[in-house]
C-alpha positions, 0 to 999 in steps of 0.5 A: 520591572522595578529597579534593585536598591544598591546601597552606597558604601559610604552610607554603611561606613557612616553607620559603623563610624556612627556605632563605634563612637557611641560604643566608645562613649558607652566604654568611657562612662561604664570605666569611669563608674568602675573606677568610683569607690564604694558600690553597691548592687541592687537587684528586685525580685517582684511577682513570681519566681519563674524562669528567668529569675535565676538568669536575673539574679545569676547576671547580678551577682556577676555585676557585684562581683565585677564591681567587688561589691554586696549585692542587696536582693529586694523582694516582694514575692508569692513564691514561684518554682522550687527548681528555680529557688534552688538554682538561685541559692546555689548562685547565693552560696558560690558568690564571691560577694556578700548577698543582703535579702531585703524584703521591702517596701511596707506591705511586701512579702517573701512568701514560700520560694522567697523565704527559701531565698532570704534564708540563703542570703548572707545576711537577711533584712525586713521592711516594718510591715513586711511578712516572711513565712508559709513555705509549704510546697503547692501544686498548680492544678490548671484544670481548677486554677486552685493551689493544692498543698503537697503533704508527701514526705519525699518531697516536705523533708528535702525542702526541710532539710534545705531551708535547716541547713541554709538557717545553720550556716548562717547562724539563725533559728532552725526550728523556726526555719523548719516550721515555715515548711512543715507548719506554714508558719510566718512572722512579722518583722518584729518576730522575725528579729525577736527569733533570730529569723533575720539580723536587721530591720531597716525602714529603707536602702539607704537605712539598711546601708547605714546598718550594716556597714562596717559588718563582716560577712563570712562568705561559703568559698570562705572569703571574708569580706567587711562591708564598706556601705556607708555613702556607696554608689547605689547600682541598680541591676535590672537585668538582660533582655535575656532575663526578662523575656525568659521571665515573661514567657515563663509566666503559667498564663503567656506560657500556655497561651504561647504554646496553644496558639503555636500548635494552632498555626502549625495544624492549620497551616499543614491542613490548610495549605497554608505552609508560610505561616508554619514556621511562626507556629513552630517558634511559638512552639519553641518559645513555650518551651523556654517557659518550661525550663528549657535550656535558653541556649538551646532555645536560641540555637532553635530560633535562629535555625527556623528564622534562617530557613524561614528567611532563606524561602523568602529569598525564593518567594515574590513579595515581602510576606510572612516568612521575611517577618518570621524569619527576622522577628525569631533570629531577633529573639534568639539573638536576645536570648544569648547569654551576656558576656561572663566577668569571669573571663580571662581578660580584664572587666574594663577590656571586656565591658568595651569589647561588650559595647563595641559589639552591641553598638555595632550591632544595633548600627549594622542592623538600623542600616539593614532596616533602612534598606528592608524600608527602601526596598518594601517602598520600591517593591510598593511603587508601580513600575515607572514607564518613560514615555508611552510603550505604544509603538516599541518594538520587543520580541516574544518570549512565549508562543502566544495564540491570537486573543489569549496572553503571554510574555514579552521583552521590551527593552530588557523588560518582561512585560504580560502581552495580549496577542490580535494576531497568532506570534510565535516565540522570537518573534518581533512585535510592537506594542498598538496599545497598553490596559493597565499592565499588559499591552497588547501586540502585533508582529513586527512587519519587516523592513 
């Protein structure tokens, strides 16, 4: 038998202790950059524009306006999905901020879904030897692995009708807008300006910075703002785990693979009677769908639901196996796919980035001390049990009735212990141990007094 780990309340407190001060350190450094005048927010969009971005770029505009600063976009993207490009130019719109496209650095591009996006911004800027442009829609055919242009008219003319209108409200070409779609066409930074496509080349941040600054900007919700970008603090935004696991996993090839090797394990598993390694497959499963443009919210609830039940059949099971992993990697996952803290909140961005903290370090505090017990645990379960002293000649009693040459169970000294009867014993008999092979003894009845 092995001995049950109890951890010692001060070791806990010592933990909590250790999480809040760091919470606390956090606070201090996040208010006194808060209180530093003149931010600016950075944000990349690098690669495809899948789910997840939008979470990205939604999580920036929040950091700006929690600081009241511009939020400068930098892209250098193929393009992406169309649901996606569209959530993000409605999070541009609503902004109560500024929002600068920058396509950069030399050789970048924003191609289709990025020049949707450099459209929508407030105020639109290139890199030299950067290209915007080619905007007509594609089909992914994974049969082929080729893009095949779409031609159809309802679904040309609403993204027409889209980039025209965001090219209007800013006051920049619409019928060069309009031939990005219908006409692929795509222009150079120098054309960009010479059209009215963009307002500003920059050669970098810092260039752009000193070009716009003291620029006033005319924002949807009618607010208007004038640039302070000169000397500004420059922040870069690089978003929540929640973000970026759902960009990730939203990729077409992780987001395939997720899916086939999920429904794999679940299959095999019920046919092969293998039911530990069901749950694995489910959340794999579920994690395919997130990539899917499934709610993230949802998602998590999901994970959390499977990790629980995964966790709660460990507590039933020998051994620390499959479904402990499981249960722990999905809850830990779900908890990464919960949404940050909202600035808009009723309460003050300082009082919240502390109440933020706080609940993050005492997070990873609690959950560093639940580790080192799981590591104390699985070391302790690992060990041979420890005997004081031979078991030859203790006395026990029988827990089974155990025919002469076969085995059963014992109790010795609140232990149960596998027993090889040399004489027939009945359950409540006493015997005594004449000998140990490995983990089982062998026994005798007791002879009474």
């Amino acid at each position: 038998m092995r001995n049950v780990i109890k951890p010692k309340p001060s070791l806990l407190l010592f933990f909590i202790a250790l999480a809040i001060s760091l919470a606390f350190s956090a606070t201090s450094i996040g208010m006194t950059l808060q209180a530093t005048k003149n931010h600016v927010v950075v944000v990349k969009i690098e690669g495809g524009i899948y789910y997840g971005v939008d979470y990205l770029v939604e999580e920036a505009i929040a950091e700006a306006e929690r600081f009241d600063a511009p939020l400068v976009i930098v892209l250098d993207t193929p393009g992406g999905l169309l649901d996606v490009t569209e959530k993000i130019i409605k999070s541009i719109r609503t902004s109560n901020i500024p929002v600068i496209g920058y396509v950069y650095p030399v050789g970048a591009s924003a191609w289709s879904a990025g020049t949707l996006i450099l459209m929508a911004t407030h105020i639109a800027a290139m890199s030299p030897g950067t290209l915007i442009g080619a905007a007509q829609p594609v089909i992914y055919d994974p049969t082929s692995g080729l893009y095949k242009p779409i031609n159809e008219s309802k679904i040309i003319n609403p993204i027409v009708g889209i980039i025209a209108e965001l090219a209007q409200d800013r006051g920049r070409n619409v019928t060069a807008a309009k031939k990005f779609v219908l006409e692929n066409l795509y222009l150079d930074e120098d054309k960009a300006l010479k059209y009215n496509v963009i307002e500003v080349v920059a050669k970098s941040i810092d260039d752009l910075l000193e070009k716009i600054n003291r620029w006033e900007v005319r924002l949807d919700t009618g607010r208007e703002y004038r640039l302070n970008t000169e000397n500004a603090v420059v922040i870069e935004y690089n978003g929540s785990l929640r973000a970026h696991i759902t960009r990730v996993i939203s990729d077409p090839i992780v987001n395939s693979l997720l899916a086939t090797i999920g429904i794999l394990i679940v299959m095999f598993g019920i046919l092969g009677g293998h039911y530990p390694a069901v749950p694995l497959g489910l959340g794999l499963v579920i994690l395919s769908l997130l990539g899917s443009g499934f709610s993230a919210n949802m998602i998590s609830l999901l994970l959390i639901l499977i990790g629980g039940i995964a966790l709660g059949i460990e507590l039933f099971t020998p051994g620390f196996g499959i479904l402990g992993f499981t249960g722990i990697t999905l809850i830990a996952i779900s908890i990464a796919l919960l949404p940050v803290l909202n600035p808009s909140s009723l309460i003050s961005p300082s009082y919240q980035a502390m109440l933020f903290w706080i609940g993050i370090s005492i997070g990873a505090g609690l959950g560093g001390f639940t580790g080192f017990v799981l590591y104390k645990v699985i070391a302790v379960r690992k060990k041979p049990p420890h005997i004081k002293g031979s078991l030859v000649g203790s006395l026990g009693k029988a827990v089974d009735d155990i025919e002469s040459g076969k085995t059963g169970f014992i109790l010795i000294n609140g232990e149960y212990w596998r027993a090889l009867a040399l004489e027939d014993v009945k359950r409540g008999d006493k015997v005594v141990v004449v000998d140990k092979e490995g983990p089982i003894v062998k026994i005798r009845k007791a002879k009474e007094e």
